[in-house]
C-alpha positions in Angstrom: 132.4 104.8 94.7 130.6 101.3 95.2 129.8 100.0 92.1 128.0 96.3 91.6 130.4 93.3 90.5 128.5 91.3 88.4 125.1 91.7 86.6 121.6 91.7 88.6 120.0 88.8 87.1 115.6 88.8 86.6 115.6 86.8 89.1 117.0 88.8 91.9 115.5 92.2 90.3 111.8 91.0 90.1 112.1 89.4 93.5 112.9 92.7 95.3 110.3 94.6 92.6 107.5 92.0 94.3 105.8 94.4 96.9 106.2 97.5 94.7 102.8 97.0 93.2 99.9 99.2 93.7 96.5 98.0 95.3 93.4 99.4 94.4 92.0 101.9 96.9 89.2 100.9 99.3 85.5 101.9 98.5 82.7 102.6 100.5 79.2 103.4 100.6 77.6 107.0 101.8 74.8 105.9 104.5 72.9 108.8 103.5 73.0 108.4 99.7 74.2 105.2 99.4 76.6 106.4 96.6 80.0 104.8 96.4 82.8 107.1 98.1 86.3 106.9 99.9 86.5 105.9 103.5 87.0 109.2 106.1 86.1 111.5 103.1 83.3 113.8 103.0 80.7 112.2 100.3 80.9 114.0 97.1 77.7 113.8 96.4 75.8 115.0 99.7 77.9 116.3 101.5 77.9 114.3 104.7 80.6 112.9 106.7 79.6 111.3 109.8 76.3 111.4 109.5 76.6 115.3 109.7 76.6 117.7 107.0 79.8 119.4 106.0 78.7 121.0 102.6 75.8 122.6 102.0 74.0 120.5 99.2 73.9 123.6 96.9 77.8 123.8 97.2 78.2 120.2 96.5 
């Protein structure tokens, strides 16, 4: 079984922990309602995507 030979120092650990780091998510805004929303979703609000409407706004 391998097994390391000597202790990872902070050094080496953080270095290869660098790109583990979350990014916030991307935010746009509804054309129709001009409410914030997340890019190629349906808009929570009213129901549009694409300028069509995919939920009725009763549903929504």
């Amino acid at each position: 079984m391998a097994v390391p030979k000597g202790k990872t120092s902070k050094s080496k650990k953080n270095t290869r922990r660098a790109h583990d780091s979350l990014s916030a998510q991307g935010i746009s805004v509804c054309p129709q309602c001009n409410e914030p929303k997340l890019p190629h979703r349906v808009c929570a609000n009213c129901g549009t995507y694409k300028g069509k409407e995919v939920i009725n706004s009763a549903e929504a």
